[in-house]
C-alpha positions as CSV (number, residue, x, y, z in Angstrom):
1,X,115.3,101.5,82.0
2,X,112.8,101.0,84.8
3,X,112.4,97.3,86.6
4,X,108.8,97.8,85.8
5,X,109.1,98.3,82.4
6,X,108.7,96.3,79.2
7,X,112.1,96.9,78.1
8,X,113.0,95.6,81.5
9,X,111.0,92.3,80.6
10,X,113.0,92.3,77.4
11,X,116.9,92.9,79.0
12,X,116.7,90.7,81.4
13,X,115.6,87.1,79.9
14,X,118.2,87.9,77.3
15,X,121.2,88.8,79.7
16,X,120.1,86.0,82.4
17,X,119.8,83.7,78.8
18,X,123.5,84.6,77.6
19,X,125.0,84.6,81.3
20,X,124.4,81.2,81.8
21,X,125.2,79.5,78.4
22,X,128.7,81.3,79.5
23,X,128.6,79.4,82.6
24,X,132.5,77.5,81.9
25,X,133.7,81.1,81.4
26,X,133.4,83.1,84.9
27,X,135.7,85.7,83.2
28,X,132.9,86.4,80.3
29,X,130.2,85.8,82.5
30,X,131.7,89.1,84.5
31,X,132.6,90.9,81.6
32,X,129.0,89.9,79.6
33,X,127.8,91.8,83.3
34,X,130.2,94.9,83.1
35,X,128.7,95.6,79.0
36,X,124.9,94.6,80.4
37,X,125.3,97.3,83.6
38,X,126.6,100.0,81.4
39,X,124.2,99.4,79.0
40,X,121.4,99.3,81.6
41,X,123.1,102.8,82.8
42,X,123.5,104.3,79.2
43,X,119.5,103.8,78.8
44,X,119.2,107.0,81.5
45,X,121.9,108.8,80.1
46,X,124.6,107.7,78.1
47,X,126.9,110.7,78.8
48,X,126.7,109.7,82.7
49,X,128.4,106.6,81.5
50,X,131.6,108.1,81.4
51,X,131.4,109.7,85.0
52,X,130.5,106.5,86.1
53,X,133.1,105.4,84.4
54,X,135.9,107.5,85.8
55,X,135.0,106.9,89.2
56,X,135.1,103.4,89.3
57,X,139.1,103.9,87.6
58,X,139.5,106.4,89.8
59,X,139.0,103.9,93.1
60,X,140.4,101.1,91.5
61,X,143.4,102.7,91.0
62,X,143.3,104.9,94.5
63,X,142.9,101.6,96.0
64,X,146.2,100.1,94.6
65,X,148.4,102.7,95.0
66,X,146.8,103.1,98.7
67,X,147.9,99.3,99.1
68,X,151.7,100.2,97.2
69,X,152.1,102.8,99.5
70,X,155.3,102.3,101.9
71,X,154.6,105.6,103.5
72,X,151.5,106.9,105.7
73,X,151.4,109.9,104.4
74,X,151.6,108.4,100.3
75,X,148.8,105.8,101.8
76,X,146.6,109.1,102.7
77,X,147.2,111.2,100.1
78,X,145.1,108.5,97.5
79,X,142.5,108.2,100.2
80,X,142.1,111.9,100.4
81,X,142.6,112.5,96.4
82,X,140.0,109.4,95.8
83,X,137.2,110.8,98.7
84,X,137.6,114.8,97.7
85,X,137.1,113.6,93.8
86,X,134.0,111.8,94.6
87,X,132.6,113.9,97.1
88,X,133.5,117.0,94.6
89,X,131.3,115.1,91.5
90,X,128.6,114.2,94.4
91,X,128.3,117.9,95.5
92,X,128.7,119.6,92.2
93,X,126.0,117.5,91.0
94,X,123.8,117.7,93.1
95,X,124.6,120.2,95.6
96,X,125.8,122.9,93.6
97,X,122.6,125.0,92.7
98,X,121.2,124.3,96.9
99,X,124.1,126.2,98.2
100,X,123.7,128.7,95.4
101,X,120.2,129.7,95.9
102,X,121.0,129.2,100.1
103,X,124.3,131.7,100.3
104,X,122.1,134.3,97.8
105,X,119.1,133.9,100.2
106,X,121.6,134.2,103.5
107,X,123.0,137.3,101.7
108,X,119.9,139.1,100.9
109,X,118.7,138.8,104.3
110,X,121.6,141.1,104.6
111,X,120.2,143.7,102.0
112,X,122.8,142.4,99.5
113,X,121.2,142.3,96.4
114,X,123.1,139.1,95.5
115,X,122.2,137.1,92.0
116,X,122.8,133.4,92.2
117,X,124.4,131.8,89.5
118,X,122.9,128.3,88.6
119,X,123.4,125.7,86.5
120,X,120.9,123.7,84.4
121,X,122.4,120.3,85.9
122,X,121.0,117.2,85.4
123,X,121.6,114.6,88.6
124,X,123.5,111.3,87.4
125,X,121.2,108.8,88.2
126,X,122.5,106.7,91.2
127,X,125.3,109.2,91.7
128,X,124.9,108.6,95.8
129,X,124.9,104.8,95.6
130,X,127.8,104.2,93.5
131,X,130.0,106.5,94.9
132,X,129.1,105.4,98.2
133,X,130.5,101.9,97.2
134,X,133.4,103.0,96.0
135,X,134.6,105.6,99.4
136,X,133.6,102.0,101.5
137,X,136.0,100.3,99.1
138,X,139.0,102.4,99.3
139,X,138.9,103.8,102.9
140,X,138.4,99.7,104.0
141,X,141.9,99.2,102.0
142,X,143.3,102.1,104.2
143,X,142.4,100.3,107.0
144,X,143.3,97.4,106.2
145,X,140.5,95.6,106.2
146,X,140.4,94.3,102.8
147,X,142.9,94.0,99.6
148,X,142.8,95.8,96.4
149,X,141.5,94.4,93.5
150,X,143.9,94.4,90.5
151,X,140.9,92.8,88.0
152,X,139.6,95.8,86.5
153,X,136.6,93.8,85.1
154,X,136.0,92.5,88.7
155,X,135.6,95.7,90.5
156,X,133.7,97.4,87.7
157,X,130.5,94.8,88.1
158,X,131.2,95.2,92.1
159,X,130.3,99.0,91.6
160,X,128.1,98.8,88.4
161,X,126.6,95.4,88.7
162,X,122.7,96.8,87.4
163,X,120.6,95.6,89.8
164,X,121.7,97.6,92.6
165,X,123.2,100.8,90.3
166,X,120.6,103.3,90.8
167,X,119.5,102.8,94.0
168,X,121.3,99.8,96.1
169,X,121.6,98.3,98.7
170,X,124.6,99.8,98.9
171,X,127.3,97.3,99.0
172,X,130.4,96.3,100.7
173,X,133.2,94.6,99.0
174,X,134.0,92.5,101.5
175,X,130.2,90.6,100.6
176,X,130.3,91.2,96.9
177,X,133.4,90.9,95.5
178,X,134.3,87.5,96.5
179,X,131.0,86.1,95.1
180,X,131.7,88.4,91.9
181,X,135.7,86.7,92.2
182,X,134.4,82.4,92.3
183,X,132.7,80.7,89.8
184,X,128.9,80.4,90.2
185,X,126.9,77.3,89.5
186,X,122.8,77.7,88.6
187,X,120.9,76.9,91.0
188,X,117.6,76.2,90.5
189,X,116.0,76.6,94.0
190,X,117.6,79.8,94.6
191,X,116.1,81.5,91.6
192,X,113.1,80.4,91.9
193,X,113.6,82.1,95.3
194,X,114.3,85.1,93.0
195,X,111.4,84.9,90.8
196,X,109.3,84.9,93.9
197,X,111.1,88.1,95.6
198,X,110.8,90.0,92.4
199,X,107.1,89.1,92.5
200,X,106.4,90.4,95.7
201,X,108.8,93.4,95.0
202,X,106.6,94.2,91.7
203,X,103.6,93.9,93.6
204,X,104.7,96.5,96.3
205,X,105.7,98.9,93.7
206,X,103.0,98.3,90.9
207,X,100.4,97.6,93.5
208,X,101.0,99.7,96.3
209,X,103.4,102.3,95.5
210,X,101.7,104.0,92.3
211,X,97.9,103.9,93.4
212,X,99.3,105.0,97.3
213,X,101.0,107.7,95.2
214,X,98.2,109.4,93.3
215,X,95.8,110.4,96.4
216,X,99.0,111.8,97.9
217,X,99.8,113.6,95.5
218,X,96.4,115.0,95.3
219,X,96.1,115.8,98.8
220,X,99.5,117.1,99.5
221,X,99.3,119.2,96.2
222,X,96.4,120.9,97.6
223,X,96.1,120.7,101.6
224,X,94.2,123.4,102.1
225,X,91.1,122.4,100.5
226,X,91.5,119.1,102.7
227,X,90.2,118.3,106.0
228,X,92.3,117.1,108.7
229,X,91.2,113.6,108.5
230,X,92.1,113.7,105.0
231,X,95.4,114.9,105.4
232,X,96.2,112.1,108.0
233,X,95.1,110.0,105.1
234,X,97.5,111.7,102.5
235,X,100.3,111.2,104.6
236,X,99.4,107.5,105.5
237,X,99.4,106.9,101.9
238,X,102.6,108.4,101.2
239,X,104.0,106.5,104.0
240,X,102.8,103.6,102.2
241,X,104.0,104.8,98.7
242,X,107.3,105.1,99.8
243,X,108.0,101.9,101.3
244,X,106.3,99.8,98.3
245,X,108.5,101.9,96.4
246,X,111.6,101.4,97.6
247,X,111.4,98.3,99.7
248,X,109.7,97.2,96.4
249,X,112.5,98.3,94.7
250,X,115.1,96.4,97.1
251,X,113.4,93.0,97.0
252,X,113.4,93.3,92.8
253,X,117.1,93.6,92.6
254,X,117.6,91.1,94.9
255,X,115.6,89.0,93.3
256,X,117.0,89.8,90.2
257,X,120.7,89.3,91.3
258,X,119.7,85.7,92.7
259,X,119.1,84.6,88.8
260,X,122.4,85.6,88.3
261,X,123.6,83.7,91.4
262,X,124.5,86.4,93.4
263,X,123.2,87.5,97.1
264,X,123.2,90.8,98.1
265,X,122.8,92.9,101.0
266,X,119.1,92.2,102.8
267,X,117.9,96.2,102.6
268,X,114.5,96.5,104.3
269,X,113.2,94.0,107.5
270,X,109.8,94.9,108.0
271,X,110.4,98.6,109.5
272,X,106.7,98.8,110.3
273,X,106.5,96.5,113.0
274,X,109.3,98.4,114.9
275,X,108.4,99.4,118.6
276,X,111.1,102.2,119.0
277,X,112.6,104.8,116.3
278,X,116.1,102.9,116.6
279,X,114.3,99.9,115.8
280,X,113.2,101.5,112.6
281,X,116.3,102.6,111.4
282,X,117.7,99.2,112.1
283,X,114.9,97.8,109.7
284,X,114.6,101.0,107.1
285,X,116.9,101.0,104.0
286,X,119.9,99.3,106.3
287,X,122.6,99.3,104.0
288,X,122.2,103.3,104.1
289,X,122.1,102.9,107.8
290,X,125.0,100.8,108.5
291,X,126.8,102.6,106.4
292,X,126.7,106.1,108.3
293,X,127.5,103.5,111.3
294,X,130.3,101.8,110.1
295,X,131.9,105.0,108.2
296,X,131.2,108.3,110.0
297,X,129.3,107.2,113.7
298,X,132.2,104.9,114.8
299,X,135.1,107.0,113.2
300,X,133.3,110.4,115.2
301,X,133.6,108.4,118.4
302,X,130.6,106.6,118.2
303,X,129.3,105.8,121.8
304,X,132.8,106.1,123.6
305,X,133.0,109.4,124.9
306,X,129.6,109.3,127.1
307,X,126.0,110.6,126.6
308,X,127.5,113.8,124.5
309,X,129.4,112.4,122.2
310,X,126.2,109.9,121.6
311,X,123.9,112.8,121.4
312,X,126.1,114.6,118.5
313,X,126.9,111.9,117.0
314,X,124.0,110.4,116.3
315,X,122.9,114.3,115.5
316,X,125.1,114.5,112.8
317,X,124.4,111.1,111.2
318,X,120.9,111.5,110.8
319,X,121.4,115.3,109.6
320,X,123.8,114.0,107.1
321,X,121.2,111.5,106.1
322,X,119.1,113.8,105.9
323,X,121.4,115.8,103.4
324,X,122.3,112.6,101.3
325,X,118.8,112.2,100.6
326,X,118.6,115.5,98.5
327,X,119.6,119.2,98.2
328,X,116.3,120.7,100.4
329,X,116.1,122.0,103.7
330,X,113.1,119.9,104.3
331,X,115.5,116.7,103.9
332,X,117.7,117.7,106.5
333,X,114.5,118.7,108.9
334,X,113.6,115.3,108.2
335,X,117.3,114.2,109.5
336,X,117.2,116.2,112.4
337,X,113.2,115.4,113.6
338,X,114.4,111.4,113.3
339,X,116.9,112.3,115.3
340,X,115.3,113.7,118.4
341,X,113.1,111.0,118.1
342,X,115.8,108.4,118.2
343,X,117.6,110.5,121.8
344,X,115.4,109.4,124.6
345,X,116.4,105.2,123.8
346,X,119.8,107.4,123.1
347,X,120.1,108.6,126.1
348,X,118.7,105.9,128.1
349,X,120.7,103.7,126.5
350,X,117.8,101.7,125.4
351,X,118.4,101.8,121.4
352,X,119.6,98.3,121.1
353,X,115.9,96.5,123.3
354,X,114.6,95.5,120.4
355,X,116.8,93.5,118.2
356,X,114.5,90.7,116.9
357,X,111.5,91.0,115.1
358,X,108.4,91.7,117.2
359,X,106.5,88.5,118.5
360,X,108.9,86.2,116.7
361,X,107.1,83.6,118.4
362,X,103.8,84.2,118.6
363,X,101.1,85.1,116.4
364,X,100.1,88.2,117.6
365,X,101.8,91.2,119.8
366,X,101.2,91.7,123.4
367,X,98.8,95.1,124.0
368,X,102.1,96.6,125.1
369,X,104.3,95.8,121.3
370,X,101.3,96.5,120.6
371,X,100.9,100.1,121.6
372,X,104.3,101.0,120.6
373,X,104.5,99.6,117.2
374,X,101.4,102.2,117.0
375,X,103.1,105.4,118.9
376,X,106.1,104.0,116.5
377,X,104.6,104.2,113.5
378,X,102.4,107.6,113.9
379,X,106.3,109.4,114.5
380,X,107.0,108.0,111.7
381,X,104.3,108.9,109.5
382,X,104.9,112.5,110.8
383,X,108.3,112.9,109.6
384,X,107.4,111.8,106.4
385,X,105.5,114.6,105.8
386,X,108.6,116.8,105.4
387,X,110.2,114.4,103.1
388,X,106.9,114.2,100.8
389,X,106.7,118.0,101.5
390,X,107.4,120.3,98.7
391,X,109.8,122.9,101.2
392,X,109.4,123.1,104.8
393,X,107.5,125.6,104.8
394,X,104.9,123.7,103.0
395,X,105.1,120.7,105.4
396,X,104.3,123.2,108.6
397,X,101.1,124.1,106.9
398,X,100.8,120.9,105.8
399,X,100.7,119.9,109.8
400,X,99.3,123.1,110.5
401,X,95.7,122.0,108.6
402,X,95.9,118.6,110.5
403,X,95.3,119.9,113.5
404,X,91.8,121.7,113.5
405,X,88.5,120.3,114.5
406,X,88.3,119.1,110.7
407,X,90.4,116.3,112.2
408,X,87.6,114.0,113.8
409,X,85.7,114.2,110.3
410,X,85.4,111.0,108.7
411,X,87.6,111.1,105.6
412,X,86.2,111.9,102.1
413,X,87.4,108.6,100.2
414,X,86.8,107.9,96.6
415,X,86.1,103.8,96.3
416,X,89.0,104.0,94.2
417,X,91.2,105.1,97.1
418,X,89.6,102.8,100.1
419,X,90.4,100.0,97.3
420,X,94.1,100.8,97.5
421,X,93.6,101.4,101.6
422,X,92.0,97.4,101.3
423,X,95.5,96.6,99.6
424,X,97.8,98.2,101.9
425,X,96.0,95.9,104.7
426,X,96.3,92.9,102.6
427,X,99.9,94.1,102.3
428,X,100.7,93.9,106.7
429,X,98.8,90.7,106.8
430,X,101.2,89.0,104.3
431,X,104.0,90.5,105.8
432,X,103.0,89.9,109.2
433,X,102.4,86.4,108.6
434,X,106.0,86.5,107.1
435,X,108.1,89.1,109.2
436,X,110.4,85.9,110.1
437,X,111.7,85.5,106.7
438,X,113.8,87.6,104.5
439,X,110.8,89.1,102.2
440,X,106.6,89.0,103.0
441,X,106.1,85.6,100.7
442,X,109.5,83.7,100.8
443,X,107.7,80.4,102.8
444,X,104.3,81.6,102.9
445,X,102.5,78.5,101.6
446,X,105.6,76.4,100.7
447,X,104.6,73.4,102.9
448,X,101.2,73.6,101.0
449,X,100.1,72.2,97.9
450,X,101.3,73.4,94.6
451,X,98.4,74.1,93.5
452,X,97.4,76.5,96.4
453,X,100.9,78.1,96.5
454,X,100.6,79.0,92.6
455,X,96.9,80.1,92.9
456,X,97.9,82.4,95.6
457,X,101.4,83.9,93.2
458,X,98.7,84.0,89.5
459,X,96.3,86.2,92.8
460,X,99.3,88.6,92.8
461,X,99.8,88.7,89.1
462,X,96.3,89.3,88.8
463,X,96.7,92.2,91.3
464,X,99.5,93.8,89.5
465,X,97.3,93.2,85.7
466,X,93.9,94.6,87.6
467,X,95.9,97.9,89.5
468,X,98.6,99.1,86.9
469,X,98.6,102.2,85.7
470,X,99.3,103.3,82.3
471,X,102.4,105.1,82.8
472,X,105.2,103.6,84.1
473,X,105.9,105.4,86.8
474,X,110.1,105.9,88.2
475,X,110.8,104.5,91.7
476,X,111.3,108.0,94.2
477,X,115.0,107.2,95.1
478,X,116.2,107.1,92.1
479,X,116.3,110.8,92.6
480,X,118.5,110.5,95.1
């Protein structure tokens, strides 16, 4: 069940109806919750129900015997069980086939002649971000940091609660499960607040996403009947498609968890407008980010040991990033190109400049922000060629037909696509205009009359009617 989908528009009145006539019971509204998640998850696949199932007893009951434990080494035996269980479903399912096809290849080189054997596996959907939430959960009761929850109905919505199931933010229990644990009260302000982020979020997918997607994949199915210029283009638009897409994604659950009462984790801060690659990663799918931070940086060493440590740790986050993304080489070049871009603030110790947002208070950026928001941006849009990028291999040539003297040719654009390029700009503005908030259109307008504020929202809507496509179309990381 897509958020852009008509059965969407169907679920969700219903379960947001239901939830609040239960709103004396916080113990139905959870459970009314747990059976709307599953069912949400069944809709992909209702045999990955189970698995989902299993691992959310699995760390619910890791995390209480973790917390019974009277001995160190009991306390780390669950920890260990709990993580090599999850990892072992992550990697079987979707790692399984990559290190097949990878050791055969390695072997071959040899003159082995080696047959891999594969399996027809289909990828759980959201299989990364739940079991993401559950390893945060039980390795933060092994150190302490947090109880164990003995409501079994609790901690279920905490790891299956539907917004955020397929593809976050990925959450910590230390935010969620107290707001999942206390009684909420509607609040009329707040979802409106939600209505208007899943708007916005709607608009970036629906809008942006799918019509950025179709002339990239046009140009990067076929590069070498493109000229350089064109390419540039393909690559700008995928840059494009994927953060409507996900950031799209991100402000829709969010918006949709607010009906419900609930806050969660704030996933994408105008990445964009960053002036340095660490800045990007601070603003770019930050629940991901923090995660690798709080969980494998800081336990590696983090920034203790000197500039060494620093450069391999941050090596192996971003590589591992690069990994968690998807079973490809090109993912992991991906990691690893981010991450020499990240070493010079690295090892000049300049990663942490720019922590607020860019001209917070002034309309425009000095020619200096200026000029690296730009330099920022074009490394960006190069990496995300090997993430679009069928193999690596096909990213290289991919790069490779960029850089002739087809390059300073004006680009062949259908209306159709300098249309969606008219969008994208209208797209910065708005978010420009609102980089101080939490999402593009939170305030904008708010202090103006209603009318004007609702004839700018029925603008959107008549965006989204006017540049839908006819097939709903899934959002990329749910892949992941």
């Amino acid at each position: 069940m897509l958020f852009n989908s008509i059965s969407f528009a169907i679920f969700l009145p219903i379960v947001f109806g239901l939830y609040w006539i239960l709103r004396k019971n916080m113990k139905l509204q959870n459970l009314l919750l747990l059976v709307a998640s599953f069912y949400f998850y069944s809709c992909w696949d209702w045999r990955f129900a189970f698995l989902l199932s299993f691992s959310i007893f699995l760390d619910y009951y890791s995390g209480i015997k973790i917390e019974e434990a009277k001995q160190p080494s009991s306390k780390k035996f669950w920890l260990t069980l709990s993580i090599g269980i999850n990892l072992g479903f992550l990697g079987f399912f979707k790692y399984y086939n990559f290190f097949a096809a990878s050791l055969t290849e390695f072997l071959n080189g040899f003159g082995l002649n080696v047959h891999p054997w594969t399996l027809n596996i289909i990828l759980p959907v959201g299989i990364s971000f739940y079991t993401f939430h559950g390893l945060s959960y039980i390795i933060d009761i092994y150190k302490d940091r947090i109880k164990a929850e003995r409501n079994l109905v609790d901690y279920s919505v905490f790891v299956s609660f539907f917004p955020l199931l397929v593809a976050g933010p990925i959450e910590r229990a230390t935010h969620l499960l107290p707001q999942i644990k206390k009684a909420r009260i509607f609040n009329y302000p707040m979802a409106v607040d939600g209505m208007r982020q899943i708007l916005w979020g709607l608009f970036k997918k629906m809008v942006i996403a799918d019509n950025c997607a179709i002339y990239a994949n046009e140009i990067f199915s076929n590069p070498e009947a493109q000229s350089g210029s064109n390419l540039v283009l393909g690559a700008i638009f995928f840059t494009f498609q994927i953060y409507g897409d996900f950031s799209g994604y991100s402000d829709i659950a969010l918006g949709v968890a607010k009906l419900f009462g609930i806050n969660l984790l704030k996933n994408f801060n105008y990445p964009y407008f960053s002036r340095d690659i660490a800045e990007f990663w601070r603003r770019w799918h930050i629940s991901l980010s923090t995660w690798f931070r709080d969980y494998l940086y800081i336990p590696l060493g983090g920034s203790k040991g000197g500039n060494w440590m620093r450069i391999r740790n941050t090596f192996i986050i971003f590589i591992v990033s690069g990994f968690w993304h998807g079973a490809n080489w090109r993912f992991i070049f991906w990691g690893f190109l981010n991450a020499l871009f990240i070493m010079p603030s690295i090892v000049m110790k300049t990663n942490r400049n720019n922590l607020e947002i860019v001209a917070g208070d002034r309309m425009f950026p000095t020619f200096s922000e200026l000029f690296k928001m730009i330099i920022t941006f074009g490394l960006t849009v190069f990496a995300w060629i090997f993430f679009r990028a069928n193999s690596v291999t096909h990213a290289f040539e991919y790069i490779g037909g960029i850089f002739n003297k087809s390059l300073f040719q004006f680009p062949e654009l259908k209306k159709s696509a300098l249309a969606t390029l008219v969008l994208v700009g209208f797209l910065l503005v708005v978010e420009w205009l609102g980089r101080r908030n939490n999402y593009g259109i939170e305030k904008l307008l708010l202090n103006q009359k209603r009318w004007l504020r609702w004839s700018f929202y029925a603008f959107i809507i008549m965006l989204i009617a006017l540049f839908l496509q006819t097939e709903e179309s899934p959002f990329i990381y749910f892949q992941f």
